[in-house]
VMD Tcl script that draws the C-alpha trace (Angstrom):
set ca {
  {113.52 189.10 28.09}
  {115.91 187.71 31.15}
  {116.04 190.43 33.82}
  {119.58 190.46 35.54}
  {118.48 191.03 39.40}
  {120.75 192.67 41.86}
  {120.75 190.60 45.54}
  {122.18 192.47 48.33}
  {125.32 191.36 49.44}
  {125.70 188.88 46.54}
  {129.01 189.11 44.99}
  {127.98 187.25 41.76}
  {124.83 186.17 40.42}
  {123.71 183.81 37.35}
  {120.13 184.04 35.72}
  {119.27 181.10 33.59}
  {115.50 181.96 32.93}
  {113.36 184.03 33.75}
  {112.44 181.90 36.78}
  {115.19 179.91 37.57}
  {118.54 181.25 39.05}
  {122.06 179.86 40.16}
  {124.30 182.30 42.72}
  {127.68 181.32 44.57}
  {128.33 183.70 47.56}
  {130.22 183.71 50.34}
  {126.78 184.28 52.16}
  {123.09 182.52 50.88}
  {121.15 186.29 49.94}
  {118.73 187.29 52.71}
  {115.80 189.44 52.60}
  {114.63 188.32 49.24}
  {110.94 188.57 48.42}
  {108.71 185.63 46.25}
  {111.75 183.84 46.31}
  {112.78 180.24 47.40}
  {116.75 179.05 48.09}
  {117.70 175.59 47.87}
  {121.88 174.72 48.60}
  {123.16 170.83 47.82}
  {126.55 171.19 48.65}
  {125.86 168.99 51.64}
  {123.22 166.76 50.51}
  {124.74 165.53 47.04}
  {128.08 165.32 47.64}
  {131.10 163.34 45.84}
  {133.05 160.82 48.06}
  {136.59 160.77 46.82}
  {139.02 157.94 46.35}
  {142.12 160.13 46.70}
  {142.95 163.56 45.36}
  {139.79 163.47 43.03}
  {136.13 165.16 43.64}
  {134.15 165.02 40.88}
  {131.62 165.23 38.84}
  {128.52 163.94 40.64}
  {127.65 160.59 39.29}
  {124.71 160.17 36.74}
  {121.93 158.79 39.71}
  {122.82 162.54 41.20}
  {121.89 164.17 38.12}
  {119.23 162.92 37.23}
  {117.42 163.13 40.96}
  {118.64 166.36 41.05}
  {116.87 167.25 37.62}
  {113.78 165.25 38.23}
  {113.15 167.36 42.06}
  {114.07 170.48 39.97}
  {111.48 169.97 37.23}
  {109.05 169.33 39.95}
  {109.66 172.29 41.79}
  {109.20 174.37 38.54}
  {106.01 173.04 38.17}
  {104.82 173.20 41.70}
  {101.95 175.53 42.54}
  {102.76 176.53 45.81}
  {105.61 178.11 44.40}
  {103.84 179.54 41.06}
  {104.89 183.09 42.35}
  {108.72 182.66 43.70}
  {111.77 183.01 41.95}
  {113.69 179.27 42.34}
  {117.40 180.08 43.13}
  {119.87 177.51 43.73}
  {123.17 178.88 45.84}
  {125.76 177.52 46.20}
  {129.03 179.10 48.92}
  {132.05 180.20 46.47}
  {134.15 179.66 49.44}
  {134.11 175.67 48.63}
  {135.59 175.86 44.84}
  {134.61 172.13 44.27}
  {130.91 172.37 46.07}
  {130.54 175.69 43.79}
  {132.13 173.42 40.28}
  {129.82 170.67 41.41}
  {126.74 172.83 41.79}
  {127.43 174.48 38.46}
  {127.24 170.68 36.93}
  {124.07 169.99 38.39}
  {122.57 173.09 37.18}
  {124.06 172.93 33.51}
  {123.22 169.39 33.60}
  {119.45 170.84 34.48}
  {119.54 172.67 31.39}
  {120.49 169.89 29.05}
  {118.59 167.47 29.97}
  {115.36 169.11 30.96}
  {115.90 172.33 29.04}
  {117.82 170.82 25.99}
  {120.05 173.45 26.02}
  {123.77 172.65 24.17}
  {126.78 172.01 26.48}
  {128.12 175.45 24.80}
  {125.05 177.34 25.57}
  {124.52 175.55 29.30}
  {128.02 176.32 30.25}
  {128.58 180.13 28.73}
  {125.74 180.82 31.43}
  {128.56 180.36 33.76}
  {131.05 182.54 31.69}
  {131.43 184.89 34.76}
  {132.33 181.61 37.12}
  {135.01 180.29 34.64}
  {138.03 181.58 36.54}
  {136.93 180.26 39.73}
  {136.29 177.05 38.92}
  {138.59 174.16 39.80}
  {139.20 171.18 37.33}
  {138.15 167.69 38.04}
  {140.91 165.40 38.20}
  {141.13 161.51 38.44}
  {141.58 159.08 41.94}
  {144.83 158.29 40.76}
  {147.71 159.13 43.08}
  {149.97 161.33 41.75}
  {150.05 164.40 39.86}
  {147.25 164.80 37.28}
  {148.55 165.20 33.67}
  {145.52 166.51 31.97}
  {142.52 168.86 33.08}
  {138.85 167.59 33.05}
  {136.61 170.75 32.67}
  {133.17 171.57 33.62}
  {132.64 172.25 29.68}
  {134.14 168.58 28.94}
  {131.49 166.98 31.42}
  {128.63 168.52 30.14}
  {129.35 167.80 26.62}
  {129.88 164.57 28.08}
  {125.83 164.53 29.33}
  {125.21 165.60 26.01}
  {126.74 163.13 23.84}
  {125.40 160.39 25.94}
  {121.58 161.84 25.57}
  {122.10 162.08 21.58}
  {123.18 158.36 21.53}
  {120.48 157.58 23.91}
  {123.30 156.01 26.26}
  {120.93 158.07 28.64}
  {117.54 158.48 28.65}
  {116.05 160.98 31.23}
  {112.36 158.77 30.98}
  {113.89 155.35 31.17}
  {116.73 155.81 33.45}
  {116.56 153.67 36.82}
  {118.14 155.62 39.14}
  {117.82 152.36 42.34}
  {119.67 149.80 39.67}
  {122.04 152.52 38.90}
  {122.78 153.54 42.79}
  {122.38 149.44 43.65}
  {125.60 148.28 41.19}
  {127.57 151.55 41.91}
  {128.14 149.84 45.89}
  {131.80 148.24 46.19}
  {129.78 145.05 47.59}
  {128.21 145.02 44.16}
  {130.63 145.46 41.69}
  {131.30 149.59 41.61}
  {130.06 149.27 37.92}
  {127.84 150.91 35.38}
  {127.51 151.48 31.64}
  {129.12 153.61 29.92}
  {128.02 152.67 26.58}
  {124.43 150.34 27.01}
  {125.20 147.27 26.68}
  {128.71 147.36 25.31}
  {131.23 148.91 26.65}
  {131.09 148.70 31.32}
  {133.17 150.05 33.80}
  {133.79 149.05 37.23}
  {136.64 148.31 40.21}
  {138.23 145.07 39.53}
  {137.27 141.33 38.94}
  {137.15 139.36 42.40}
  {137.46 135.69 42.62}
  {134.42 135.38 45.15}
  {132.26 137.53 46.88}
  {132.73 138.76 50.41}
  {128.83 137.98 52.31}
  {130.23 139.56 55.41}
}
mol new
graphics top color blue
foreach p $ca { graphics top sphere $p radius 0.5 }
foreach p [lrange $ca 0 end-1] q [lrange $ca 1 end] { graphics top cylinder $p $q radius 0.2 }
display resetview
């Protein structure tokens, strides 16, 4: 049975098992015992065209889900409490966070999309939509809901395979030098910037 833990000076907290935890705050908790804090609001980061910022791509996910696993698993932290905070003063660091961590639970987990993203049912109001790069106003909301069922579509048609993925081709053909492309669909269906008529080697 999930334990709901109370953190000093934490406005809102988020338990998703019993040993792994997601918090936004204004302030990272302090004073904690047999716990360990991890924030990636700088670290993975979206670089935006325009107006958009987000989701993180699918070579973010997935590193951030294979380190996660591995810090599960890690002895040296066999006795700690693994909470990942995020500062709820940066609405899309805090959305973007909340991806990463209900991606986490899809994809190493195999939670549903549903049951990933009601963990976050006290965040809802507080999180911002994704929109598009393009330049004017944005006619339609993206949700944090529609992203992870996204992930979990695209594991159930094995358009993503956590095992199998290469993260360095993926991260190599994402580069404006080398097309800004990947799959959406394997092999069928590809997205990228725009045909060129040569290649720039400068």
């Amino acid at each position: 049975m999930v334990k709901k833990i109370l953190i000093k000076r934490a406005s809102l907290t988020f338990i998703s098992t019993e040993k792994l935890y997601w918090i936004a705050d204004s302030k990272p908790p302090q004073n904690f015992k047999n716990a360990f804090f991890f924030n990636i609001d700088n670290d993975l980061t979206y670089f935006p065209f325009n107006k958009d910022f987000g989701p993180l791509n699918l070579a973010m996910v997935h590193r951030y889900s294979r380190e996660l696993a591995r810090l599960l698993k890690d002895k040296n932290y066999a006795d700690n409490r693994v909470f990942h905070y995020c500062t709820s003063e940066k609405p899309d660091k805090m959305v973007n966070g909340a991806f990463l961590m209900g991606a986490f639970m899809i994809i190493i987990e195999k939670y549903t999309a549903e049951k990933a993203y009601a963990k976050f049912s006290n965040y809802v109001k507080l999180f911002k939509h994704y929109r598009d790069a393009s330049k004017g106003d944005c006619l339609y909301d993206c949700t944090l809901l529609q992203c992870l069922q996204g992930l979990e579509h695209a594991i159930k048609f094995g358009w993503y395979d956590f095992k199998t993925f290469n993260v360095k081709e993926y991260e190599y053909y994402e580069r404006v030098e080398n097309g800004d492309l990947n799959w959406i669909i394997p092999g069928k269906f590809m997205a990228f910037m725009g045909p060129i008529e040569r290649r720039d080697e400068n």
